[in-house]
C-alpha positions as CSV (number, residue, x, y, z in Angstrom):
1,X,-164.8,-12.5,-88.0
2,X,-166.6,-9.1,-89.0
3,X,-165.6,-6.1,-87.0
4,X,-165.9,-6.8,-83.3
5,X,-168.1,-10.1,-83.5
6,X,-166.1,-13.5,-84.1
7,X,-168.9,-16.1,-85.4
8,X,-168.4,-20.1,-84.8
9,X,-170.3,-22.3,-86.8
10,X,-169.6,-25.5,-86.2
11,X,-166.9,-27.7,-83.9
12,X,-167.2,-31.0,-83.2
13,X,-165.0,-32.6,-80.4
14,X,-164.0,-36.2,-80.1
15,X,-164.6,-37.5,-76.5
16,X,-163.6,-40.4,-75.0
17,X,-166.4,-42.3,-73.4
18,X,-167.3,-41.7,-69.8
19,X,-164.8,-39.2,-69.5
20,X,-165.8,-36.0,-67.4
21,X,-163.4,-34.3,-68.9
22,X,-164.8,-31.5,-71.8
23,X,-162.2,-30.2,-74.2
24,X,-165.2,-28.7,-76.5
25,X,-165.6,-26.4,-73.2
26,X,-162.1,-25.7,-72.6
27,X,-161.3,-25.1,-76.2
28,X,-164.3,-23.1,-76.8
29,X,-163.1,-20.8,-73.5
30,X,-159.1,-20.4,-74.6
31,X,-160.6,-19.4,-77.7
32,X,-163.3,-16.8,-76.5
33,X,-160.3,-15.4,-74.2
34,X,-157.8,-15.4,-77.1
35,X,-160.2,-13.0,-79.2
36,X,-161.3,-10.9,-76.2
37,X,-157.5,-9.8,-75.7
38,X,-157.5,-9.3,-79.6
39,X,-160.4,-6.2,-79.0
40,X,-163.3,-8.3,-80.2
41,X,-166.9,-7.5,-78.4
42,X,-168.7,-10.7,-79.2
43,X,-168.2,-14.5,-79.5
44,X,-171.3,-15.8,-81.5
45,X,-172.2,-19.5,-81.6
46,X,-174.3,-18.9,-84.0
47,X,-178.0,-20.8,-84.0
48,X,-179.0,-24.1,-82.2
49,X,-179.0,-24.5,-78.4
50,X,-176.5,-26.6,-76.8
51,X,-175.5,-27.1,-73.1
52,X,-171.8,-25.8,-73.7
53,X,-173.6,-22.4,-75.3
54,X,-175.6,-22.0,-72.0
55,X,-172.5,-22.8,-70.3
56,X,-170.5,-20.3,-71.8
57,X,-173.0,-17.3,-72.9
58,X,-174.1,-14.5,-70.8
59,X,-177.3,-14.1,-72.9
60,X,-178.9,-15.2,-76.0
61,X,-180.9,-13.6,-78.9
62,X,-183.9,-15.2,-80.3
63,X,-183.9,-16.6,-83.1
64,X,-186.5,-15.9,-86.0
65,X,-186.8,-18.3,-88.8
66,X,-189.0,-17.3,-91.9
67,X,-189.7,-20.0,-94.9
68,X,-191.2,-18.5,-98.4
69,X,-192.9,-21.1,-100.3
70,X,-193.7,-20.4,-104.2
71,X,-197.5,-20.4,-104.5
72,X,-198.3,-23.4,-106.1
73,X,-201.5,-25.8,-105.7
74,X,-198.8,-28.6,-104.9
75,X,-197.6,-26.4,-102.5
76,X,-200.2,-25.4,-100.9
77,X,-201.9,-28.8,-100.9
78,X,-198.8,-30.0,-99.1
79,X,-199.0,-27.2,-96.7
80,X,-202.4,-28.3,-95.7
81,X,-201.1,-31.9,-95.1
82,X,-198.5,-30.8,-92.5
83,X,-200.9,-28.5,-90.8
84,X,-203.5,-31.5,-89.9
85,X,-200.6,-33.6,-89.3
86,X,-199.4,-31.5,-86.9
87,X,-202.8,-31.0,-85.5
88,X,-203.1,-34.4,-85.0
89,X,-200.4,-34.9,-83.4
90,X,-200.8,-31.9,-80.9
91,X,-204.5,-33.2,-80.3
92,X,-202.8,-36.8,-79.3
93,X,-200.5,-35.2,-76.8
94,X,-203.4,-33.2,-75.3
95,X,-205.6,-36.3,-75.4
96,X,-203.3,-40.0,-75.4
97,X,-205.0,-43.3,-76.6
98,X,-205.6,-45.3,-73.7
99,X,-205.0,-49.2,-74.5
100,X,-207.7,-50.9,-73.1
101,X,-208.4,-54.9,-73.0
């Protein structure tokens, strides 16, 4: 906790299998309650989208990601490969094989 933001990482809950029951929800909601009587503002889950963070959040931020790369040639020619893998793979999305016999 800093100030008037609490900040949850990670939890992971155990569930039992086919069970409609979700103490991940519940626990996440005694806690939230717990800190809002304690004075604190906000309850951040931090990044990643999840259903119990939609279920539980009045809003979101976005979220920026930024990546520095030390400019190298092996770098760079690395870059390169992603980027035409990635077109290639956006190109076959646009435009599927079609198996024909």
């Amino acid at each position: 906790t800093t100030e008037n933001k609490v900040y949850v990482f990670q939890t992971g809950f155990a569930y039992v299998d086919g069970s409609k029951l979700s103490p991940g929800i519940m626990t996440h909601a005694l806690c939230i309650e717990h800190y809002r009587l304690k004075g604190y503002l906000e309850y951040d889950f931090l990044a990643g989208e999840a259903l119990y963070k939609r279920a539980l959040a009045k809003h979101a931020r976005p979220l920026f990601w930024t990546v520095v790369f030390r400019n190298s040639t092996w770098m760079r020619v690395l870059l390169m490969a992603r980027s035409v893998k990635s077109a290639l793979e956006n190109f076959h999305k646009v435009n599927p094989t079609r198996n024909v016999m």
